[in-house]
Structure formats: C-alpha cells, structure tokens
C-alpha angles and dihedrals in degrees: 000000000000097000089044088053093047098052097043084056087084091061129031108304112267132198094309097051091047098062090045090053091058105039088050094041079049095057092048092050080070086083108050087033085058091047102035102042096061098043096092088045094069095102106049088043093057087044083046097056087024077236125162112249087249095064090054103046078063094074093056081048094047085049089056100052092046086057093046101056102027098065082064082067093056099049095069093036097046084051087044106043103022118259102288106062094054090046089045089052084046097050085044101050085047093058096045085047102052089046095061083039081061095052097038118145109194140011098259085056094048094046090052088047093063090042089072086032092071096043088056094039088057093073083068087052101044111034104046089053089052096048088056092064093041084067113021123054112237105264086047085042089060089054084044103055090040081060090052085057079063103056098025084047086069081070101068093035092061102020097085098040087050090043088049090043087058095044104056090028110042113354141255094300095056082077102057084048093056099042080048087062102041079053094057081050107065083038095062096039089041089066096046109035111022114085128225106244109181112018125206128318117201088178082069108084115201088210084059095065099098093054090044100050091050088055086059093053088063095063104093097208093051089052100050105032080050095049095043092046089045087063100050085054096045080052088061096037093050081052092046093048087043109038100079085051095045092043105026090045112014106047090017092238118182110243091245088057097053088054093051093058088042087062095049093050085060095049085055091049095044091041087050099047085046091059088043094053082048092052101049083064092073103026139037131265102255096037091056088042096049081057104041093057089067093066095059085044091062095037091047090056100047091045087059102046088041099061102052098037101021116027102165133161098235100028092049099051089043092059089040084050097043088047091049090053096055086050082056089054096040093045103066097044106038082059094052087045088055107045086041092106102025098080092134102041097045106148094043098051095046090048090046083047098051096041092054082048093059094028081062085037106048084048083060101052091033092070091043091057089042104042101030106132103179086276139102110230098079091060087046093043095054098036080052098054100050096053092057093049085056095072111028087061097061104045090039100063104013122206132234118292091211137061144140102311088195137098119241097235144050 
C-alpha cells in the first residue's frame, strides 16, 4: 500500500489515498472528539465533584500541557521504530486513560486522568502528520492535510451534540466510554489498514533527540511556518477554553445552543481548508500562505474592538466563526511549510511542530482560565491577539520560498 500511495503522490490521490485519508484523518479526530465533547458537560461535572468552575476548566488545561509536551516522546520514537508502534502505545494509553477518566471519583482524578489522555492521544497528533510527509511531497502534503480538515472536521460537528446526547440521557461519564471505545477502534484499524511508511532505523538514536530537535530549530522555514501556524491554533484553543464561559455565562446560551454554534464554526474550518487544499492546486505554498495571514489579522482586530465597545450576540459569533475558518485554511499549509525540509526526520519535526503549536496554545488558554472576570472581552482579546500574531510573524520575518519538492520514501 505504501508504494501504491507514493506513486500516486505524483497525481490526484486515488483510492488508496483516499482511505488513508480518512483513517488518518480518523486517528487525528481523537483530539478535537476528547476536547469538544465535554465541553457541554462543564457544568454537571462541576455539580457532580461540587467542584468551582475554575477547577474544572483545569482538566481541559491539564489536557493541554500533557499535549504539548507528549508529542516531544513520539518524534524520536516514530525516527527510531518506524511510525506504527508509537502510534499502537498511544492508542493504547487513550483508551486506559479515558477508562479511569469514566470511574473517576473526584475532580483532582479526573483531572489527572486527562492529563494521560492527552499523552496517549498525541500519537494521533504526531504520527499521522508525519505519515503524510513520509509519502507526499510538500506542496502535495498542504492539499493532504486540507483533505484530513474534512474528515477530522466531522469531530467538532458531532462532538457537542454527542456530548449533549450523553449528558441528558446517560450521564458524564457516558463521554469518556464512548471516546475509550473510539479509541479501541483506530486501534484496531491502525494495525490492519495503515501502512508502515518508513520502518525502523537503529542508526537513530533516542538519546540523540535533543540534539536532533535543536537541529530542527535551525531550519528558518520549520521555525516560522511553525510559529505563524502556532498562533492561528492558540487562536482556536483561547476560543475553545473561553467559549463555555462566553456562551454558557455571558450570553446565557442553552447548552444545546452552544453545541449548535460549535458546530457551525466547524463547518466554516472544514469549508475553508477545503478551498486551501483547491487553491494549492493552482499556486504554490508559500504564495497561498503569504495571502491567507491577512485574514486573522483583520479578524483579530475586529474581535478585539468588538469585545470592549460592541459585545453583541450575532456580531460576536460571526467574527468567532470568520476567524475559525482562516485558522482551517493556515493550518494545513503552514504544516506543510514547516515539515518541507524535514523528509528524513519526519516524526521529530512534526513532534517539535505540534509541541510549539500547544506550548503557544496552553499559554492561551492559560490566561483565559487565569484572567477570566464574568465578561467577554478577555476571550475576544486573546483570541485577538493571536490572530494578529499569526500573521505578523510570518510577514515579518518571511520564510524560505524553496525547499525539498520530494517525498521521503519510495
């Protein structure tokens, strides 16, 4: 299947592509499905523990450290055993995690609990990215991982009315089951159908990561694409932490409400990403990326001004929903920007590349959680931010136009 996928990299991807597309984009859905489907349940698990809002909105941050600094375990391991073991002991780990998650007793377990759940949910973060740039060549890898939005995308569209199903019908809990099983799932499909792409490498020595990873950090067009692409998600992840609090409290939104925006807001990233991967068709990375960071920049702005003088209901989620979508079209090809020179060190570079993403993006929701007051213009004002940074990054100090145009493996 390997060989089949990298030849048809040169043309339109064809039926093999396709599943793999799919399973991959699968495996990566694990992320937004673990974030977005407990979001409605805040409040009852707060009732649940008797436990302060604040206290709760620490197991979404502790998920976010543990998926910051968990994808750094998979580079090495990915360069070292080839791409499916590391993504096996992640799936594995996930579905441990969300178990415990299931039977957990108080607020501090749970929030211990998603704090492994993220670790093992990093392997779907990590590995299929880097799967992508094993078999397309960059410019091919942007449309890719465009495709992957699509079927990723279908996570935040069902993840809060699931969430909300489980909530009236059977309970909290009832999430975590159901992400244990999903998990069982991929698991199951990840050892049948997804092809090892690059096997082990005993010349790749795991006590040599940190030196490795350093290495990456001295390719210009890793460390910008990675920054201006970390920003757009910070940008998504501030309005993730903030937005039960923004919709929930502030404009007194029903939950099923809330769920139903959330699932606007993904039709807008996974209708963007689409239009990227339909423009790189026609134009080149770097000259679609130079384009799409102006469109954070103006909704960055607005967002901000918005908040403190015009905090309104409709003109406040369309703004949320037209900044969400630019993040849909950066995401993809800054991704595809970063991991351009990196063929032969895959799984590091996309583990150093996530990990800048959700070090940018913790801080985000960090300073929610931290600075939150009962209004709206601190969500507006990070999200802001960081789309603004999104863009200035990258124009500012402008990344290579060339890089390796082949795939990694043959």
């Amino acid at each position: 299947m390997s060989s089949q996928l990298h030849h048809q990299s040169k043309g339109a991807p064809k039926k093999d592509s396709a599943v793999l597309i799919i399973i991959l984009g699968s495996i990566v859905a694990i992320g937004p499905l673990t974030i977005d489907m407990y979001l409605p349940a805040f409040s009852a698990i707060a009732k649940s523990f008797d436990a302060t809002d604040s206290l709760v909105q620490l197991s979404l941050t502790a998920y976010f450290i543990g998926i910051t600094f968990g994808q750094l375990l998979y580079g090495p391991m990915a360069d070292r055993f080839g791409k499916k073991p590391p993504l096996f002991f992640g799936l594995v780990l996930f579905v441990i995690a969300s178990f415990f998650c299931y039977f957990s007793h108080s607020i501090e377990e749970l929030i211990f609990w998603r704090f492994f759940q993220a670790v093992g949910a990093c392997a779907g973060a990590v590995i299929p990215r880097a799967i992508v740039r094993d078999i397309f060549s960059p410019q091919e890898s942007g449309r890719i991982f465009s495709h992957l939005i699509l079927v990723m995308g279908i996570a935040p569209i069902i993840a809060p009315l699931l969430g909300n199903l489980f909530l009236i019908t059977i309970g909290w809990q009832a999430i975590f089951g159901f992400l244990a099983l999903f998990g069982i799932i991929c698991l199951l499909t990840t050892k049948f159908l997804v092809p090892e792409t690059r096997g082990a490498n005993p010349d790749e020595k795991i006590s040599h990561a940190l030196k490795k990873y350093f290495g990456i950090l001295h390719d210009r067009n890793f460390v910008i694409s990675a920054l201006s692409g970390g920003f757009a998600m910070a940008g998504l992840f501030a309005y993730i932490t903030g937005s039960p609090f923004a919709y929930l409290k502030f404009f007194q939104t029903s939950p099923q409400n809330y769920g139903f925006i959330f699932v606007a807001n993904a039709f807008g990233f996974v209708i963007a990403a689409q239009i990227n991967a339909a423009l790189l068709k026609k134009f080149s990375l770097t000259k679609v990326m130079s384009n799409a960071v102006f469109l954070p920049l103006i909704f960055g702005i607005l967002l901000i001004f918005c908040g403190f003088y015009i905090p309104t209901f409709w003109i406040i989620t369309l703004l949320f929903f037209a900044f969400l979508a630019s993040v849909g079209a950066i995401v993809p090809t800054s991704s595809a920007l970063a991991l351009a020179n990196q063929a032969s060190h895959s799984g590091s570079a996309s583990a150093l590349f996530g990990t800048i993403q959700f070090i940018i993006a913790t801080i985000s929701s960090f300073a929610i959680s931290k600075l939150h007051n009962g209004g709206i213009e601190i969500t507006t004002s990070v999200v802001g931010f960081c789309a603004i940074a999104s863009c200035l990054v990258y124009k500012i100090f402008k990344p290579q136009n060339h890089f390796e145009e082949s795939a990694a493996v043959n």
